[in-house]
C-alpha positions as CSV (number, residue, x, y, z in Angstrom):
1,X,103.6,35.0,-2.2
2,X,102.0,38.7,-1.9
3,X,102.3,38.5,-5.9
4,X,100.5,35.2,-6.2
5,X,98.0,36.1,-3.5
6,X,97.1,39.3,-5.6
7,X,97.2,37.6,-9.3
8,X,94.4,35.3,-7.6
9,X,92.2,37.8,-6.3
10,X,92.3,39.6,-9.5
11,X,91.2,35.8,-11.2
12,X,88.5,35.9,-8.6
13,X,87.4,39.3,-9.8
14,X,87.3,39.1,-13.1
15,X,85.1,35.8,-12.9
16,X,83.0,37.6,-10.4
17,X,82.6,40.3,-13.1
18,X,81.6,37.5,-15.7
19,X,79.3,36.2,-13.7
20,X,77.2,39.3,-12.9
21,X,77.1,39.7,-16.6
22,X,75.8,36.4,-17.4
23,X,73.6,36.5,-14.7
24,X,72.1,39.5,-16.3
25,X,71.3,38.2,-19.0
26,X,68.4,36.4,-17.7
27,X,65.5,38.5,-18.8
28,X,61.9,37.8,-18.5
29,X,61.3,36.6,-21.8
30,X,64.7,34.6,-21.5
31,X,63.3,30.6,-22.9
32,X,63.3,28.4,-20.5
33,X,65.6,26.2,-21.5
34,X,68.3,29.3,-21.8
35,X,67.6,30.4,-18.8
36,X,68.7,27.2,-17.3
37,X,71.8,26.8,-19.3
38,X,72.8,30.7,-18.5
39,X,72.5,29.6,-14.6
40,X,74.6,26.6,-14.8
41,X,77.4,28.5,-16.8
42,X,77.0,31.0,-13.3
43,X,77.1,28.3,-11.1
44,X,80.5,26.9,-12.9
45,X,81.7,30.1,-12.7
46,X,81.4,30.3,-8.9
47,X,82.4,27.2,-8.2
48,X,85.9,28.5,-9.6
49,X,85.5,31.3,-7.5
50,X,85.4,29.3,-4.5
51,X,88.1,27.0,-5.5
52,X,89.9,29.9,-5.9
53,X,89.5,31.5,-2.5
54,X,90.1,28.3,-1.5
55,X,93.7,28.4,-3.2
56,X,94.1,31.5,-1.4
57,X,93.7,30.5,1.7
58,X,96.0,28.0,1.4
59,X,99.0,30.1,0.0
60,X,98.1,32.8,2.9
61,X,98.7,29.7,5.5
62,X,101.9,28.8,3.9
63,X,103.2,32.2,3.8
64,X,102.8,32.7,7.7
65,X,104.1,29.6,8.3
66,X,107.2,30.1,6.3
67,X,107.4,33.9,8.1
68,X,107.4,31.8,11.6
69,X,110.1,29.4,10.3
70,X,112.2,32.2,9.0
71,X,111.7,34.2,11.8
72,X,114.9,35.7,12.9
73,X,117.1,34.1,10.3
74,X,119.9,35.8,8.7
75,X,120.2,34.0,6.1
76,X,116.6,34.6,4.7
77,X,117.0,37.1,1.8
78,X,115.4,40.4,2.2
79,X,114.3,42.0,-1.0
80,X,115.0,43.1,-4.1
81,X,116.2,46.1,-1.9
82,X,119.0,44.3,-0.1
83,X,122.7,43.8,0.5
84,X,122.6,40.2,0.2
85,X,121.3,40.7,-2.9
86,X,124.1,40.4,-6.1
87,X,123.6,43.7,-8.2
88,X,124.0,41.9,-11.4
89,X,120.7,38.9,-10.6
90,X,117.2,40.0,-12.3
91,X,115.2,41.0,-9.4
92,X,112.3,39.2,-7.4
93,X,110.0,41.9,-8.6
94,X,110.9,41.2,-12.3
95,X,110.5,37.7,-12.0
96,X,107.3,38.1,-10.6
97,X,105.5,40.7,-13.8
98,X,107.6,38.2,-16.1
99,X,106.2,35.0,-14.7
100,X,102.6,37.2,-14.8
101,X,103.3,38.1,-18.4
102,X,103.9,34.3,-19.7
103,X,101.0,33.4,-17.9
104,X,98.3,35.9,-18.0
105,X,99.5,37.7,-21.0
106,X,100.7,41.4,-21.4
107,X,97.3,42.7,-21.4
108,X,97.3,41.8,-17.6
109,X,99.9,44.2,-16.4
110,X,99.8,47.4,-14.8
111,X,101.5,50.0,-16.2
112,X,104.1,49.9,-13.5
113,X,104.7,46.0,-14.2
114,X,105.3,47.0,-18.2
115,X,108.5,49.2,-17.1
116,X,109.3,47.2,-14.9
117,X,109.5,44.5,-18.1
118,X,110.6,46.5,-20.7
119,X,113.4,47.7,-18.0
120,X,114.9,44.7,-17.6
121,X,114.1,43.9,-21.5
122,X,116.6,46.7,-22.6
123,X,119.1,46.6,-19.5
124,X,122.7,46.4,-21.0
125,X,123.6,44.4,-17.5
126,X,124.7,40.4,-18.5
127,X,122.2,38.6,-17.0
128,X,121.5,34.3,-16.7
129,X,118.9,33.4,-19.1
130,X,118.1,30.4,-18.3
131,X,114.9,28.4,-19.5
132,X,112.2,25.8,-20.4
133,X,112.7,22.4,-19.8
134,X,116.0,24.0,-18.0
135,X,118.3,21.2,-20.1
136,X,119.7,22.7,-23.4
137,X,117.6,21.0,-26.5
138,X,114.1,20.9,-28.4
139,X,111.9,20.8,-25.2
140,X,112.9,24.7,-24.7
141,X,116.5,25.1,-23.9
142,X,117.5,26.2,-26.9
143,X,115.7,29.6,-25.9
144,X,118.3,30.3,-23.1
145,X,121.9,29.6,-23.5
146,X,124.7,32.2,-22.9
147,X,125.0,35.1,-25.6
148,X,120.9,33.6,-26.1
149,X,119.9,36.4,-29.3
150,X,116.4,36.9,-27.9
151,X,114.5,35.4,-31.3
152,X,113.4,32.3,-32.4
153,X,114.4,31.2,-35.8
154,X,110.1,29.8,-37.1
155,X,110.2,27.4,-39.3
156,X,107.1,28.4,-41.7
157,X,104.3,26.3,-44.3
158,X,101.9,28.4,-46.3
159,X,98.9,27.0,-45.4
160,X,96.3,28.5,-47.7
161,X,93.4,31.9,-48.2
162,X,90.4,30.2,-46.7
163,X,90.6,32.1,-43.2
164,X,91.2,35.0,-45.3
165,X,88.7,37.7,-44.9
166,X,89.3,39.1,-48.1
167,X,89.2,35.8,-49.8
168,X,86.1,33.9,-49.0
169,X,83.2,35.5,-47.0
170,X,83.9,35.7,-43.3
171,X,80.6,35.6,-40.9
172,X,81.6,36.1,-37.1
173,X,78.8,35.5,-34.5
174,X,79.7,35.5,-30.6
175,X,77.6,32.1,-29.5
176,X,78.0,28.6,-31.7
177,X,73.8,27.5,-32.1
178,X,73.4,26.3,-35.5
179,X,72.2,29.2,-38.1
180,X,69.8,28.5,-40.6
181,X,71.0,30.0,-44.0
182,X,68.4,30.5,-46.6
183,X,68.8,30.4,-50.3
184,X,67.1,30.4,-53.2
185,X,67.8,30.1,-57.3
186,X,65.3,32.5,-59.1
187,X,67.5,32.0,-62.5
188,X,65.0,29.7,-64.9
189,X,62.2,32.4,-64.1
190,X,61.1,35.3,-66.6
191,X,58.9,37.9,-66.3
192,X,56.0,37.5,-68.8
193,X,54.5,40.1,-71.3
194,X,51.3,42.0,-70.7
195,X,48.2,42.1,-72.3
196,X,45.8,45.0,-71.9
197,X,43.2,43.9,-69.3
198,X,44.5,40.4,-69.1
199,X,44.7,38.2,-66.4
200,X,48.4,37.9,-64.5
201,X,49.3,34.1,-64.4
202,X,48.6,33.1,-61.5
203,X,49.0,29.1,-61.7
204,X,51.7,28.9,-58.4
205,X,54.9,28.4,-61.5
206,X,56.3,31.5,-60.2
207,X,56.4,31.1,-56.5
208,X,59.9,31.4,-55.3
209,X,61.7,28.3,-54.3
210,X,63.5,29.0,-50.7
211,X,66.5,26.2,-49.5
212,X,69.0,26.8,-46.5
213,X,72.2,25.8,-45.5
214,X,72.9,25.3,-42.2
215,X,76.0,26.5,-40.2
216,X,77.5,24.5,-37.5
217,X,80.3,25.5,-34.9
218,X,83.0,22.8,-34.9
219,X,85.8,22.6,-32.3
220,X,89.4,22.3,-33.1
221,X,92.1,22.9,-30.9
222,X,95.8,22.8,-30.6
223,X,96.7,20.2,-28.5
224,X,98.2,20.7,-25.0
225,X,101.9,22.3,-24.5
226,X,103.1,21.9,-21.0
227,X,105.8,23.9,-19.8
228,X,107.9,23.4,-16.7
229,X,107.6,26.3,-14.0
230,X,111.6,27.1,-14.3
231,X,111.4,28.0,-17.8
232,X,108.2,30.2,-17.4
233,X,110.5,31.7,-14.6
234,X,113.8,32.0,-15.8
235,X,113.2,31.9,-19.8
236,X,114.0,35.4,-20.9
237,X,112.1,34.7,-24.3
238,X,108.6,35.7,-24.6
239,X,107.2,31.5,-24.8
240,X,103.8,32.9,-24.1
241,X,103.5,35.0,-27.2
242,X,105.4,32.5,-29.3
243,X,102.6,29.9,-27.9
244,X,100.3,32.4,-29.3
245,X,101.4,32.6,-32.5
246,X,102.5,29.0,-33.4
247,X,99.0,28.3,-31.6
248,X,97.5,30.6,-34.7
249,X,99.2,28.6,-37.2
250,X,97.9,25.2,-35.8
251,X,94.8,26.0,-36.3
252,X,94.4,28.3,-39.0
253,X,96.5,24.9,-41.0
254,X,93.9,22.8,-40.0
255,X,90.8,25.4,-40.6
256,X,92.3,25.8,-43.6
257,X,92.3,22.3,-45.0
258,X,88.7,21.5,-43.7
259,X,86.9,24.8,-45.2
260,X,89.1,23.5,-48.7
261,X,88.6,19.7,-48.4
262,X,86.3,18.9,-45.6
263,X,83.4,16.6,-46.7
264,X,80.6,18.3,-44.8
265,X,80.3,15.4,-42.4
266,X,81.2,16.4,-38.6
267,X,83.1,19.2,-40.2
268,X,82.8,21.9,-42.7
269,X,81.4,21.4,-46.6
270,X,85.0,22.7,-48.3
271,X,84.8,24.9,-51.4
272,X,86.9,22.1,-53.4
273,X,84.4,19.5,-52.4
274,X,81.2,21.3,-52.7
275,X,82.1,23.1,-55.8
276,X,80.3,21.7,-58.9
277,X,81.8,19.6,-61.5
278,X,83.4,22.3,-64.7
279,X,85.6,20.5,-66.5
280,X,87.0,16.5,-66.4
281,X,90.7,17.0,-67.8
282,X,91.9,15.0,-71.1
283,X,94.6,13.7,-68.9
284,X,95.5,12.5,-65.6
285,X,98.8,14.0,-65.2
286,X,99.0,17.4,-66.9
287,X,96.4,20.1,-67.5
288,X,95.7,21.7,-71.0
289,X,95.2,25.4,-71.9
290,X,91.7,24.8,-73.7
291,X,91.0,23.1,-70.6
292,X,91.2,26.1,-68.0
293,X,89.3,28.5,-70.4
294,X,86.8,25.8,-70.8
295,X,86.7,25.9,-66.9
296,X,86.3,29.9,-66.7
297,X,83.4,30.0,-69.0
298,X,81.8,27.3,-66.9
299,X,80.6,29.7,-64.3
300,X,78.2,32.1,-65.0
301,X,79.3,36.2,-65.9
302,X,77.3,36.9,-63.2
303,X,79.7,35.2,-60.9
304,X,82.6,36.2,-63.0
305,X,82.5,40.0,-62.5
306,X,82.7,39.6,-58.5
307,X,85.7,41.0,-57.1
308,X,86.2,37.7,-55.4
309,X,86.1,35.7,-58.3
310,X,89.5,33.4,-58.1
311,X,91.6,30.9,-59.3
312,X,92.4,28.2,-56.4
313,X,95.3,25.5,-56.9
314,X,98.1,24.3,-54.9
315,X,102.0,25.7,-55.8
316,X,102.6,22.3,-57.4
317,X,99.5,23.0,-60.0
318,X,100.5,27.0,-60.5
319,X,104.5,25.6,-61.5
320,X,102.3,23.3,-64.1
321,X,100.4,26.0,-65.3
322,X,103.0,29.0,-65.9
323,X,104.3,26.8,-68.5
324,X,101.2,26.9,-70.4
325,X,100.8,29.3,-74.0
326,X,98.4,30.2,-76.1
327,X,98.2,29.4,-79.4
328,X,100.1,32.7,-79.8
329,X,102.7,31.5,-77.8
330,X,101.7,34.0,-74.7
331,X,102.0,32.5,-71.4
332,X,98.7,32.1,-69.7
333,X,100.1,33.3,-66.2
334,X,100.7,37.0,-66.0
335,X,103.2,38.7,-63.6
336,X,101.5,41.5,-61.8
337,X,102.9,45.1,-61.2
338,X,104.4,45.4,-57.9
339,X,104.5,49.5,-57.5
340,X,100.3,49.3,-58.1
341,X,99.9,46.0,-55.9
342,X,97.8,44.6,-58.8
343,X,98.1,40.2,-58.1
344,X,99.5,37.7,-60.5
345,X,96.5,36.6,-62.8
346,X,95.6,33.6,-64.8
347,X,93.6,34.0,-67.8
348,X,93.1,37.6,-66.6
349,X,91.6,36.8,-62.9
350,X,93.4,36.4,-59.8
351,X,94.4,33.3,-57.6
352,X,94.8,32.4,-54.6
353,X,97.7,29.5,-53.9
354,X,95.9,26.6,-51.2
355,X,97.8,24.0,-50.4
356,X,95.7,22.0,-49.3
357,X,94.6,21.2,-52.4
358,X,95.5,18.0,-54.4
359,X,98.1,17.7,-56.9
360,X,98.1,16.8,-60.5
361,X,97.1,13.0,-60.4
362,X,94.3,10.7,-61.3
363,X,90.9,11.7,-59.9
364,X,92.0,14.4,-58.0
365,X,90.3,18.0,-57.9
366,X,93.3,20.3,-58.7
367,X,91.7,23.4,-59.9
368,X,89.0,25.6,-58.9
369,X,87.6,29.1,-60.4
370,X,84.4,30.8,-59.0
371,X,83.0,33.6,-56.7
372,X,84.6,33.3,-53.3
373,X,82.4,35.4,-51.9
374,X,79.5,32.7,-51.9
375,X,81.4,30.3,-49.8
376,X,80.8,31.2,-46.5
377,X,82.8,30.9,-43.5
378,X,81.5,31.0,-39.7
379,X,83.5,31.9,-37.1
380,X,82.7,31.9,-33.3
381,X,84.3,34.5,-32.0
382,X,88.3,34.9,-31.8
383,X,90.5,31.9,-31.4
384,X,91.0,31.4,-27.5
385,X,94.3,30.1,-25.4
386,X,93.8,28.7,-22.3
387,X,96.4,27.9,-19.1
388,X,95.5,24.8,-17.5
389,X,97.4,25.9,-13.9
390,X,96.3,23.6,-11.2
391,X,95.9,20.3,-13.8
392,X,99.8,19.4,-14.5
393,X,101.2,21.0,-11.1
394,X,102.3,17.8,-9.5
395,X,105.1,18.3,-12.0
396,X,105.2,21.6,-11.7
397,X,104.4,22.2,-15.0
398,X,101.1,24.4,-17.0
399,X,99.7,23.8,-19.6
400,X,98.6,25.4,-22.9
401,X,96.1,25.0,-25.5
402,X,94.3,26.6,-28.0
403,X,90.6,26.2,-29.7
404,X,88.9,27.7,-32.7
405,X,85.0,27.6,-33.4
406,X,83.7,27.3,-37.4
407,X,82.2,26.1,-40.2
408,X,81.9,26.9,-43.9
409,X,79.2,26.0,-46.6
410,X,79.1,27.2,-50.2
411,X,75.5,29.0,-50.7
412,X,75.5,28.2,-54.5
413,X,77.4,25.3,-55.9
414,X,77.4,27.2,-59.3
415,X,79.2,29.7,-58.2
416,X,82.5,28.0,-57.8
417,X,83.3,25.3,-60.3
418,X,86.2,22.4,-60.0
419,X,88.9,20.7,-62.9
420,X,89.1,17.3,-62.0
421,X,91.7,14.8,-63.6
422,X,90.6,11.3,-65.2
């Protein structure tokens, strides 16, 4: 109880701290209509607060009304520190920084708590692991049976470059309001020749044309986990970070597939999808060597020499084309050199393996090639993990889930160009 009371005044802290910030950032030439929104974000926050303190006071009752009950009985343990106690059971004090750890995260522990963890991690004693939904199985049992290893055999899916930071270009920003993205294509213009004296054109042909793009902030989360109380308790396996991670890999499958495919309605404008047309393959079912050159030298040199100019296809297409030669009878594909870390190229560029991308097959895009660098991907903030504590305790369960903020618009659709089959 004394480690619940203090894990809840250290939530009501920390959202007390939040709230002075936001608070704060009212300034006089705040707009309006921010202000307002800034002071309803406060008010939610202190409404939590007091709910909170609320909680408190109701685990403060309980905790002097079980000290009355067990007044004076013997049979009421007395500590990590006592007799009664076996020598060989995980203490109540390590249950209590585990249970913290799963729920809060490591980042929340005192230094004190992390021995206390890392202890009991490394103790040679033969302790019960027991866990999740407590029954051996899927649900979570299968993290605790006798002679239990301490990992998790992860079953794992590439799931493609496109959150990749050194793949397409990566814009972070800390709020989600749309952002207006100018652009412009100067190309067709010239600079004209001078004559002595003469008069500079001036008939409005060489004004600069300005577009935008805009970049949205659509949510997509992970979908609740729930975990019963006796495994977060007596689960010896770190669920919380391996929530965290498989969490990550949720997400980053599905931002994946909507920054490559996504038709820029209610979600992002994918590179496949707003890539302009390159080449439309002889067949449906295969693709030719004449036809990936023809592809290359679709895009512009300009967009050629970028460091992020790639190949994209799916590991279907690349086991297609390594069988492709020259009329030499040279394999297209390259190995790279391992010792240097130079990639694997194609026709002398890189790729980048996506599978989200379609196969081989009628009227399917299977190939792009372009400069990565002018698809752009926004991303609010970090992906967050949340523990829903109160809404799933009448089974004594919590509850996990996970969101990520983005978008992702290609500034010039000449810059990347797509193979699409007949």
């Amino acid at each position: 109880m004394a480690q619940q009371l203090k894990e809840l005044r250290e939530q009501q802290a920390r959202i007390a701290t939040n709230a002075r910030a936001k608070l704060d950032e009212i300034k006089d030439d705040t707009p309006e209509e921010r202000g307002e929104e800034i002071e309803r974000e406060f008010d939610a926050m202190m409404a939590e607060h007091d709910k909170i303190g609320e909680r408190m006071d109701r685990v403060q009752k309980l905790e002097e009304a079980e000290a009355r009950a067990n007044e004076g009985d013997s049979r009421r343990p007395k500590g990590a520190n006592s007799e009664n106690r076996n020598e060989d059971e995980p203490s109540v004090e390590y249950k209590d920084v585990f249970v913290k750890a799963m729920r809060y995260g490591v980042a929340e522990l005192s230094i004190e708590e992390r021995n206390i963890l890392k202890d009991n991690r490394s103790s040679d004693k033969d302790i019960d692991r027991r866990a999740q939904a407590t029954a051996p199985g899927t649900a979570g049992g299968y993290t605790i049976p006798e002679g239990f290893s301490g990992e998790i055999d992860k079953a794992l899916a590439a799931w493609g470059p496109m959150l990749d930071e050194n793949v397409a270009r990566q814009y972070r920003t800390a709020s989600g309001n749309p952002i207006p993205w100018p652009t412009t294509d100067d190309t067709a213009q010239r600079g004209e020749e001078h004559t002595e004296n003469g008069a500079v054109l001036d008939d409005g042909s060489k004004d600069v044309a300005l577009g935008q793009k805009m970049l949205n902030a659509y949510l997509y989360d992970s979908g609740v986990v729930k975990v019963s109380i006796e495994l977060l308790e007596d689960s010896f396996f770190d669920f919380g970070s391996l929530l965290n991670e498989l969490f990550g890999e949720r997400l980053g499958r599905t931002g994946n597939d909507v920054l490559t495919v996504g038709d820029g309605t209610n979600k992002p404008n994918g590179i496949v999808t707003a890539s302009s047309l390159g080449i439309t393959a002889a067949g449906a079912a295969a693709i030719t060597c004449d036809e990936l050159i023809d592809l290359q030298h679709s895009v512009d040199p300009a967009y050629r020499s970028s460091p992020r100019c790639f190949w994209q296809f799916n590991d279907k297409t690349l086991g297609s084309v390594r069988k492709l030669k020259d009329g030499d009878g040279n394999y297209l594909w390259q190995m790279g050199d391992v010792k240097t870390g130079a990639p694997d190229t194609l026709l002398g560029k890189p790729y980048k393996i996506n599978q989200a991308m379609a196969d081989i097959a009628t009227g399917n895009k299977t190939v792009i090639f372009g400069d990565h660098n002018k698809y752009v991907v926004r991303r609010v903030g970090q992906m967050q993990m949340i523990t829903l504590r109160e809404r799933y305790m009448d089974s004594l369960q919590v509850g996990f889930i996970a969101f990520l903020r983005l978008d992702g618009e290609l500034l010039d659709g000449r810059a990347v160009k797509h193979l699409i089959q007949p």
